[in-house]
NUBA-357101 format. One record per residue (C-alpha): residue number from 1; x, y, z; residue in one letter. Coordinates in steps of 0.05 Angstrom, whole numbers, plus 5000, padded with zeros to 4 digits. Each point is the difference from the previous one (the first is absolute). Layout:
N
+-----+------+------+------+------+
| seq |   xx |   yy |   zz | type |
+-----+------+------+------+------+
| NUM |    X |    Y |    Z |    A |
...
+-----+------+------+------+------+
//
This chain:
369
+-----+------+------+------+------+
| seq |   xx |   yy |   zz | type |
+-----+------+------+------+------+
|   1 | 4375 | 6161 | 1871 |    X |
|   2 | 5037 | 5037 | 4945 |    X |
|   3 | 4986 | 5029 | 4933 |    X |
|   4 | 5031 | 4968 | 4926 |    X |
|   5 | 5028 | 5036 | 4945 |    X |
|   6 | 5019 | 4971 | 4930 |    X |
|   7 | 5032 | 5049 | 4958 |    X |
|   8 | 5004 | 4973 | 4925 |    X |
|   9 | 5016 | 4930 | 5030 |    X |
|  10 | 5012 | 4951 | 4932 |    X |
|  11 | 5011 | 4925 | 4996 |    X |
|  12 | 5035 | 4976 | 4940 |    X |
|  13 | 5012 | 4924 | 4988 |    X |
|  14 | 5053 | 4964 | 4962 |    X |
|  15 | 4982 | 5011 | 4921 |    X |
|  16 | 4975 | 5067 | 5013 |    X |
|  17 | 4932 | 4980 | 5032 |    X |
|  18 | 4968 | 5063 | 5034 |    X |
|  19 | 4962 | 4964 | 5056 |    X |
|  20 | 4995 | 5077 | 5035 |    X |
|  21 | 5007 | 5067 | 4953 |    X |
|  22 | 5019 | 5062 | 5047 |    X |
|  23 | 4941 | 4987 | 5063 |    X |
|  24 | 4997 | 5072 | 5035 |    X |
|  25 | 4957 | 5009 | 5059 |    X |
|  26 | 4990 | 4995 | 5076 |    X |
|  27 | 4962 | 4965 | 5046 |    X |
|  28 | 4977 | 5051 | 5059 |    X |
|  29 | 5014 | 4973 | 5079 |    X |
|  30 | 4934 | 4963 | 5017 |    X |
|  31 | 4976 | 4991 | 4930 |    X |
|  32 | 4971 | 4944 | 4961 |    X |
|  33 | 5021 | 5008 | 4929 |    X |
|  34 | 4984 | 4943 | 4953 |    X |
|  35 | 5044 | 4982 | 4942 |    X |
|  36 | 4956 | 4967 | 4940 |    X |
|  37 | 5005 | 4967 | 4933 |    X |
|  38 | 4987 | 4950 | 4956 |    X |
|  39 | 5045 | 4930 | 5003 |    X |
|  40 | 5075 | 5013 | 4987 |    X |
|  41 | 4998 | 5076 | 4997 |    X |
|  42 | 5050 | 5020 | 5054 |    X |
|  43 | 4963 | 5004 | 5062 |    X |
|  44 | 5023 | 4945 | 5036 |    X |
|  45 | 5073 | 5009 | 4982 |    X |
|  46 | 5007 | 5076 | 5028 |    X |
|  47 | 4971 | 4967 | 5062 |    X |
|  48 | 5050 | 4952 | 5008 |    X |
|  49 | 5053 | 5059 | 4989 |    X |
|  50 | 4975 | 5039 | 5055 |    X |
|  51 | 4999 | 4939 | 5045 |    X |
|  52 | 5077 | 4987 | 4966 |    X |
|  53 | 4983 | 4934 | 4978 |    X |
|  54 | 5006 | 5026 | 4926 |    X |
|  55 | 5070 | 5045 | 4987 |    X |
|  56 | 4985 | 5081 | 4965 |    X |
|  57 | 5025 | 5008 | 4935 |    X |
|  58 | 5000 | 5074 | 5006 |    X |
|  59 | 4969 | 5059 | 5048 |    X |
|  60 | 4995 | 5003 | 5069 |    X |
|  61 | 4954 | 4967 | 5053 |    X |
|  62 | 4988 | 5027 | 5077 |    X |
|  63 | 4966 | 4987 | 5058 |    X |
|  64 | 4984 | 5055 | 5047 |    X |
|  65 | 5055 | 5034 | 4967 |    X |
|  66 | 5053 | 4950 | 4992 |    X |
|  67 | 5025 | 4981 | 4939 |    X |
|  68 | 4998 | 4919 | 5006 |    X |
|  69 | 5025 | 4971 | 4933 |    X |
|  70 | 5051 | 4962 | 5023 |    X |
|  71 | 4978 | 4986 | 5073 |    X |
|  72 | 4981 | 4927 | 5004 |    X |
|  73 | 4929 | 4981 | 5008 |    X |
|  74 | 5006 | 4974 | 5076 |    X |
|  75 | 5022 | 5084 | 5021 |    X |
|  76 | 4945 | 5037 | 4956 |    X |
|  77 | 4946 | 4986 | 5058 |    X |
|  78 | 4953 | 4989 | 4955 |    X |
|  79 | 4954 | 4928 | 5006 |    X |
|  80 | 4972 | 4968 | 4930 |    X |
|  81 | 4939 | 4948 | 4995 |    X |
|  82 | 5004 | 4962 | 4944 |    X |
|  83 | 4935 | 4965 | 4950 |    X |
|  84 | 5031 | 4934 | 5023 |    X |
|  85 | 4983 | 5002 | 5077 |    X |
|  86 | 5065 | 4964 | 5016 |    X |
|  87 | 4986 | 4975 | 5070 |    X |
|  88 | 5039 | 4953 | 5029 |    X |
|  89 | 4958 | 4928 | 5001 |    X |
|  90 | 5029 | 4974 | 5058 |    X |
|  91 | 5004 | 5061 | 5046 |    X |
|  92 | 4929 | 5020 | 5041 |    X |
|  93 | 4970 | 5070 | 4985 |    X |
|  94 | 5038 | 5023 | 5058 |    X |
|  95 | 5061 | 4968 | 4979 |    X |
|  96 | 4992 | 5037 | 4938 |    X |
|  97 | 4989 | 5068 | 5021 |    X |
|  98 | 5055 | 4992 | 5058 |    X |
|  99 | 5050 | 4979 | 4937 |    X |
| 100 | 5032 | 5059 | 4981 |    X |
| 101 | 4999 | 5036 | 5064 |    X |
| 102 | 5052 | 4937 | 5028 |    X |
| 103 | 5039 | 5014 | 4939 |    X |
| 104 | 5010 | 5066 | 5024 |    X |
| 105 | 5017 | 4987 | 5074 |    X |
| 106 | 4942 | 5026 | 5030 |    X |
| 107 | 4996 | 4990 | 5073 |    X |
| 108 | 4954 | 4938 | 5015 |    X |
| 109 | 4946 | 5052 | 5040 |    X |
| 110 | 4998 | 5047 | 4942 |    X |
| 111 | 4988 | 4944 | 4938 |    X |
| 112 | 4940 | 4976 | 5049 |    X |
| 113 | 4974 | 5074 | 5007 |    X |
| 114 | 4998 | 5011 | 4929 |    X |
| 115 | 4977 | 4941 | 4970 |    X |
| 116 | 4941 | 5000 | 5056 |    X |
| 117 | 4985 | 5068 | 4973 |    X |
| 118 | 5006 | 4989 | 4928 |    X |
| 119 | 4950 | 4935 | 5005 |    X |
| 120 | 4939 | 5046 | 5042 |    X |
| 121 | 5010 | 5040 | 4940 |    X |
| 122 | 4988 | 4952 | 4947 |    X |
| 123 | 4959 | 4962 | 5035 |    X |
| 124 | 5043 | 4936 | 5000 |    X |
| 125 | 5003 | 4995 | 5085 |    X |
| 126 | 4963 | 4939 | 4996 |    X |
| 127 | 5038 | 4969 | 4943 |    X |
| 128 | 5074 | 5012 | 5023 |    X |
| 129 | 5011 | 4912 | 5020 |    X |
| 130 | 4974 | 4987 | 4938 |    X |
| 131 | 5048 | 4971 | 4940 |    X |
| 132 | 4983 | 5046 | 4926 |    X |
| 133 | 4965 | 4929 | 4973 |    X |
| 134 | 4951 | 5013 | 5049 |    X |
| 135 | 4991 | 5069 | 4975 |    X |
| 136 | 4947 | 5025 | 4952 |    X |
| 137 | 5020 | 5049 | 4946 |    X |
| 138 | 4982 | 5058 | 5028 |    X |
| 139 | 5046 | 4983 | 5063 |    X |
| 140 | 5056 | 4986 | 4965 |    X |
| 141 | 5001 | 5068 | 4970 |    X |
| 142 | 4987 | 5035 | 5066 |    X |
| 143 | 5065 | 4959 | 5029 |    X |
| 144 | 5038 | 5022 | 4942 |    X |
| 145 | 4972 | 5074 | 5019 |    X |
| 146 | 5021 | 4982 | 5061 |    X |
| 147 | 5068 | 4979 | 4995 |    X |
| 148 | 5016 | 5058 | 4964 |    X |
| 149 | 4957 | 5053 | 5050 |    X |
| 150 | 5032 | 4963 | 5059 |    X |
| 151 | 5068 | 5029 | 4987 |    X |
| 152 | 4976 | 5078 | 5005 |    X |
| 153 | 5039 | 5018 | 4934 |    X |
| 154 | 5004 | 5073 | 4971 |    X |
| 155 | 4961 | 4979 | 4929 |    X |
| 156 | 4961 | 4936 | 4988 |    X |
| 157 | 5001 | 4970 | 4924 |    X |
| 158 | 4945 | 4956 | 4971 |    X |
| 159 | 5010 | 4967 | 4940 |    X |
| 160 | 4930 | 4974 | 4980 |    X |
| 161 | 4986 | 4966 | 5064 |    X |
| 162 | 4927 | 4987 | 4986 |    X |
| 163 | 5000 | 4967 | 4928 |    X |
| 164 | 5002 | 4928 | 5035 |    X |
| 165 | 4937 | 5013 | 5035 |    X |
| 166 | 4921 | 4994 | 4969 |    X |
| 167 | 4964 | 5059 | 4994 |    X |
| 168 | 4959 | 4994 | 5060 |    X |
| 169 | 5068 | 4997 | 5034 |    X |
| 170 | 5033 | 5054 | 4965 |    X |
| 171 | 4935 | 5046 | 5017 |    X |
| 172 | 5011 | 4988 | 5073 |    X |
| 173 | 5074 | 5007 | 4990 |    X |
| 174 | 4993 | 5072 | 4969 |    X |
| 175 | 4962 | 5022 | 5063 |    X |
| 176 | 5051 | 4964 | 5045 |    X |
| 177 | 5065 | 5033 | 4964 |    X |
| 178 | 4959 | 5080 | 5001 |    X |
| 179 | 4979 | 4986 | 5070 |    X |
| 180 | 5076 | 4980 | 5024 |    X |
| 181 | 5031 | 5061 | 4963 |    X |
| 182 | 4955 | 5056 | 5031 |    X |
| 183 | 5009 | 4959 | 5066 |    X |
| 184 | 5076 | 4998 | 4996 |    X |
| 185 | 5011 | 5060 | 4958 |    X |
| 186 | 5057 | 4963 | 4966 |    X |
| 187 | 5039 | 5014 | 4934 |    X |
| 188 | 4967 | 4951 | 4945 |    X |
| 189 | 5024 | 4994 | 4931 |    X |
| 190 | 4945 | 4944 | 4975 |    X |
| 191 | 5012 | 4969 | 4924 |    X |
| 192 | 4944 | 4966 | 4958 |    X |
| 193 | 4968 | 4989 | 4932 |    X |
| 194 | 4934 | 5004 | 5026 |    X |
| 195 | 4966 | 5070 | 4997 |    X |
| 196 | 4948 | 4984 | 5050 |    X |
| 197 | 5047 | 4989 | 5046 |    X |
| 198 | 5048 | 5061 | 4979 |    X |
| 199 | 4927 | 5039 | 5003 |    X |
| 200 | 4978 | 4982 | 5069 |    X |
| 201 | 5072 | 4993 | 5029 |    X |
| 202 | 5039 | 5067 | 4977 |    X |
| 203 | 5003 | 5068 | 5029 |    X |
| 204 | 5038 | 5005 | 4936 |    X |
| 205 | 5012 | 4964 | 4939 |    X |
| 206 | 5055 | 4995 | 4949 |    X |
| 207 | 4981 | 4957 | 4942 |    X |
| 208 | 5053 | 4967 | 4958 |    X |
| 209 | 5015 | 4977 | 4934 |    X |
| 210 | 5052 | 4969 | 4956 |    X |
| 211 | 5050 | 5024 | 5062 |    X |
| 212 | 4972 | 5070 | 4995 |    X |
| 213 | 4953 | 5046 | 5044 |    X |
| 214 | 4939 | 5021 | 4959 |    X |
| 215 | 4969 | 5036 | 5064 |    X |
| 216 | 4999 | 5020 | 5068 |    X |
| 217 | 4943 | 5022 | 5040 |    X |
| 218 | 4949 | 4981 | 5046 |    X |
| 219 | 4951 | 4948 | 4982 |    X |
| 220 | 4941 | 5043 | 4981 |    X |
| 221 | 5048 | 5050 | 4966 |    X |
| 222 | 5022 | 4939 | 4957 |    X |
| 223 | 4931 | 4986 | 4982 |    X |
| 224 | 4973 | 5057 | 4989 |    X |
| 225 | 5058 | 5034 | 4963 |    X |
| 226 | 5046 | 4948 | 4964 |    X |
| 227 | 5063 | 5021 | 4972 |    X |
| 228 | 4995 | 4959 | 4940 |    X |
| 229 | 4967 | 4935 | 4974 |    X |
| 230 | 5040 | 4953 | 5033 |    X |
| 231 | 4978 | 5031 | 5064 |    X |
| 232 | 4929 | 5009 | 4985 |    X |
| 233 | 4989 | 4925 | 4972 |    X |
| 234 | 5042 | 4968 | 5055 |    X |
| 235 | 4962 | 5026 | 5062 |    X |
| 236 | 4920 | 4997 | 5005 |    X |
| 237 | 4954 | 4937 | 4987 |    X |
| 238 | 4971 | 4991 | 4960 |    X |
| 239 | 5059 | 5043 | 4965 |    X |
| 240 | 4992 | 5065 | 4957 |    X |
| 241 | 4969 | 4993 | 4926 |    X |
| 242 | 5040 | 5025 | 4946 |    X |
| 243 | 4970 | 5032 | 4937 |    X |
| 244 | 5048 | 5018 | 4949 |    X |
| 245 | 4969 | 5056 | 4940 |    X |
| 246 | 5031 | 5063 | 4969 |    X |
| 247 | 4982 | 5064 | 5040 |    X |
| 248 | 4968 | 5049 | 4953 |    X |
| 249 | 4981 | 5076 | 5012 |    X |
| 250 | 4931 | 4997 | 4973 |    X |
| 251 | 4953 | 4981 | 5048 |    X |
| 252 | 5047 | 4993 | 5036 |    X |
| 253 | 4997 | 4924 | 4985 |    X |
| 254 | 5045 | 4938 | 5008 |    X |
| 255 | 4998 | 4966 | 4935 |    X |
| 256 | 4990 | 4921 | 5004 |    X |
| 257 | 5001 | 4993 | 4923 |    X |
| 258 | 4918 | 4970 | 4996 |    X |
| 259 | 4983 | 5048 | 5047 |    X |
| 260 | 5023 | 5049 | 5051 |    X |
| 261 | 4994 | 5022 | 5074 |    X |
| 262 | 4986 | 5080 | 5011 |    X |
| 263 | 5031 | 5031 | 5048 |    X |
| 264 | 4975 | 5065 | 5006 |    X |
| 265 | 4979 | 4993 | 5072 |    X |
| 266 | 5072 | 4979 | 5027 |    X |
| 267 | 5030 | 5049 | 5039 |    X |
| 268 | 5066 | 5020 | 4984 |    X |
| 269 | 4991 | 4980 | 4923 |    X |
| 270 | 5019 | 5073 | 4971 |    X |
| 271 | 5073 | 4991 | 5035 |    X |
| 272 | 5002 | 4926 | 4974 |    X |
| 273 | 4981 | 5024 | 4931 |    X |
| 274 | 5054 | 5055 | 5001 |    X |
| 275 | 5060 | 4951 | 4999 |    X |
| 276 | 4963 | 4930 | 4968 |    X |
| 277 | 4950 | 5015 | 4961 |    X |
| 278 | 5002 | 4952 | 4933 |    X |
| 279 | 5041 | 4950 | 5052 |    X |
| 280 | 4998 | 4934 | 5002 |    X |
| 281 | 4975 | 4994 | 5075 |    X |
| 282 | 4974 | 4963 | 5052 |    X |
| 283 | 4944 | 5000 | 5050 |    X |
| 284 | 4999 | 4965 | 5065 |    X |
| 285 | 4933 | 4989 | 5033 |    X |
| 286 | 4993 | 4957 | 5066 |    X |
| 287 | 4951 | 4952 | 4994 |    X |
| 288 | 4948 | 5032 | 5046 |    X |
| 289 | 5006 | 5057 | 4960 |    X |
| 290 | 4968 | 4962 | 4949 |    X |
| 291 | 4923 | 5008 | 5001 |    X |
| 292 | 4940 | 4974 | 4968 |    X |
| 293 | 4957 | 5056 | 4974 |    X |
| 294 | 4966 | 5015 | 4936 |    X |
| 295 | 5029 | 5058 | 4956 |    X |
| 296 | 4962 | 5048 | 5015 |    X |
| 297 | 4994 | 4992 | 5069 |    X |
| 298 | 5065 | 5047 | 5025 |    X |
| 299 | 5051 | 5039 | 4983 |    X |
| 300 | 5072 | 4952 | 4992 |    X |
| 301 | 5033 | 4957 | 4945 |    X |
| 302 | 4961 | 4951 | 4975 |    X |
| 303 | 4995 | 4941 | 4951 |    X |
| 304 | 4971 | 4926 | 4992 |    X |
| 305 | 5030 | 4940 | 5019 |    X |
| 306 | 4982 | 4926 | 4993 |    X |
| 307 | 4990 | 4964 | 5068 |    X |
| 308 | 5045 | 4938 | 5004 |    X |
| 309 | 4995 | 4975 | 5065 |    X |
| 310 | 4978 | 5020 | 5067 |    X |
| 311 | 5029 | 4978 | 5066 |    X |
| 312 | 4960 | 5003 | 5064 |    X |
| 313 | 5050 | 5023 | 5060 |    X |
| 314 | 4949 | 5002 | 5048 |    X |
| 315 | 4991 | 5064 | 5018 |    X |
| 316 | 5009 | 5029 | 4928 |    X |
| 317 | 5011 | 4971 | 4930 |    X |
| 318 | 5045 | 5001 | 4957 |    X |
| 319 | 4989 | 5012 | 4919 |    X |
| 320 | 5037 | 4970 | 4947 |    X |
| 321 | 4990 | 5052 | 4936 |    X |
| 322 | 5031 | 4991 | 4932 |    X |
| 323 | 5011 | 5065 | 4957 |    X |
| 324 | 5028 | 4973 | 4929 |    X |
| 325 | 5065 | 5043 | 5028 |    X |
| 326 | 5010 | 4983 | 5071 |    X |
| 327 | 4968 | 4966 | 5059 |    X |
| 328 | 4976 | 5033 | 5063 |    X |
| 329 | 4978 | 4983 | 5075 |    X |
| 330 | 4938 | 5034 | 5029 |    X |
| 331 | 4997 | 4993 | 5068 |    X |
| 332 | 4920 | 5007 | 5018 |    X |
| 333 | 4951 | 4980 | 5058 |    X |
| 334 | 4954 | 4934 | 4994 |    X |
| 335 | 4945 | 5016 | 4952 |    X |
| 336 | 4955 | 4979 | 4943 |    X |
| 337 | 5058 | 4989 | 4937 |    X |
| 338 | 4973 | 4980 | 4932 |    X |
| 339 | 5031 | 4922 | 4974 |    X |
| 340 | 5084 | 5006 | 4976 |    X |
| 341 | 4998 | 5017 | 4929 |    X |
| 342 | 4954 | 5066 | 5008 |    X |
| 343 | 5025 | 5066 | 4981 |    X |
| 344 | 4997 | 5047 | 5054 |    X |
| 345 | 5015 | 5082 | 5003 |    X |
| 346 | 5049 | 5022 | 5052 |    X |
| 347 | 5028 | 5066 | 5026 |    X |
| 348 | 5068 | 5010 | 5041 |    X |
| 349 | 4998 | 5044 | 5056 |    X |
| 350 | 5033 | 5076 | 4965 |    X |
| 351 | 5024 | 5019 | 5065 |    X |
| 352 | 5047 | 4937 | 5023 |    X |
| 353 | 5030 | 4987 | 4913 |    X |
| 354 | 5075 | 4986 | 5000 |    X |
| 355 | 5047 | 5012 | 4943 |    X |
| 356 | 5064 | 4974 | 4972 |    X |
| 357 | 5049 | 5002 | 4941 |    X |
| 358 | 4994 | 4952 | 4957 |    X |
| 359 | 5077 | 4975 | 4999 |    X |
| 360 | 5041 | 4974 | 5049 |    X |
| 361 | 5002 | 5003 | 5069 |    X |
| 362 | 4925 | 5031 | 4983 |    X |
| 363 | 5008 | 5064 | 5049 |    X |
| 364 | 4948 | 5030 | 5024 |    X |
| 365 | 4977 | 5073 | 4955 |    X |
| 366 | 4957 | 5051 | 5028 |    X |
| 367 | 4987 | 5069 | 5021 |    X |
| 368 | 5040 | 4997 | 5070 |    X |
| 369 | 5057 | 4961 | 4961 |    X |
+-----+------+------+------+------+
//
């Protein structure tokens, strides 16, 4: 396998477009490092540069060392699975796998050996006569997989390959794609817009938008820790609740205009207060951070909200609320809830508050900032 390393790597289109704005990083031998984003922020380009399907503006890109931007895709030893499974219709599973490797010359003995060993790991021994219309959706993904694993390449690339699939499927899929990494220790740079899947799937994350990095870290560091807004709104679900007020030194309190939150129980808040105090802030608070208790009840911010709706998830529920200057998400367990429309008292966790300017990009303030 091999290690990748991006060193301010831009991609500028015709009319000044900046699809990529200066990517630095690298992607460790044997690691699976998840590139995510919203629709149309970058991600899927810079892939497509480090497979050489997309040309670098500016910077430098190399594998294991290398510098490969101008080596053409077919020498970069790299193998890329596409959202679109691409498999050719009239061509068996085995005829698909076997594909590239003919391409390539591969002794007649060898192509066997390897795609015989890439099906018993994906499971597909018992599939390879079959034509892809015979093929659920789940299949066809693991031939895709398969077509690109079969070929033993130094980095694999995966550019969404699970948003065709339902959820049951992508579930399954999830488990498949960790299981086949740790199994075949491979290089895995892994691109999607779905945090669940940039969650479950990443040793390490790095979140995009508007062409930019906003963060890289593991997943837990992301969550727990968010660099700025973007960060801490784009990854968790139900995402982070924002409360915007003016953070005043008396109290300490964050002023909401009809009322206010005090914050003289969150840690840290002497350091915040040196540098922002009579700020325009604003505090994050995951939803299960949220809790229903009355006022007096425990030490934390607190204030009333107006329940709007309330959606069973099964195992927990969650709340709607309405404050007349924001909305929040309370993640709780199943329980006795008064009728939508009640006013109920709530307290967020002191301990796990977040906070962020109130301009643009909204970066995270604190005492270890």
């Amino acid at each position: 396998m091999a290690s990748v390393q991006l060193d301010r790597v831009r991609k500028v289109y015709e009319g000044g477009q900046v699809a990529v704005a200066g990517a630095s990083f690298e992607v460790a031998d044997r690691e699976l490092l998840v590139l995510v984003g919203p629709s149309g922020c970058g991600k899927s380009t810079l892939l497509r540069m480090i497979a050489g399907l997309e040309s670098i503006t500016e910077g430098t890109l190399s594998i294991d060392g290398r510098r490969v931007n101008d080596v053409a895709p077919k020498d970069r030893d790299i193998a890329m699975v596409f959202q679109n499974y691409a498999l050719y219709p009239h061509m068996t599973v085995g005829q698909n796998l076997a594909f590239g490797l003919k391409l390539r010359k591969l002794a007649p003995a060898q192509i066997a050996q390897r795609v015989r060993a890439t099906a018993r790991t994906l499971e597909l021994d018992a599939l390879l006569d079959r034509f892809p219309r015979a093929l659920s959706g789940g299949q066809r993904q693991r031939v895709a997989l398969g077509r690109a694993l079969v070929r033993e390449p130094a980095v694999f690339l995966l550019d969404e390959p699970l948003s065709n699939l339902d959820a049951k499927l992508r579930h399954s899929m999830r488990v498949e794609l960790a299981r086949l990494h740790r199994q075949l220790g491979a290089t895995l740079i892994y691109v999607t817009h779905d945090q669940i899947e940039a969650m479950t799937l990443g040793q390490r994350i790095v979140v995009f938008d508007r062409g930019q990095i906003q963060q890289i870290d593991t997943p837990m560091r992301l969550y727990q820790r968010p660099a700025n807004r973007f960060v801490a709104g784009f990854l968790g679900s139900p995402a982070m609740n924002f409360v915007p007020g003016r953070l005043q030194a008396d109290g300490p309190r964050l002023d909401l205009g009809s009322d206010a939150l005090c914050l003289q129980d969150v840690p840290g808040m002497q350091a915040l207060l040196a540098t922002h105090a009579g700020r325009e802030v604003v505090l994050g608070v995951r939803p299960e951070h949220v809790l229903l208790v009355s006022r007096d009840a425990a030490a934390g911010p607190a204030l009333s909200a107006q329940l709007d709706a309330i959606e069973p998830i099964g195992s927990e529920l969650h709340l709607v609320l309405r404050h007349p200057r924001f909305e929040l998400i309370a993640r709780v367990a199943p329980g006795p809830l008064p009728l939508p429309g009640a006013s109920l008292p709530l307290r967020f966790a002191a301990e796990a508050l977040h906070f962020f300017s109130a301009d643009e990009p909204g970066q995270r303030i604190g005492p270890a900032d």
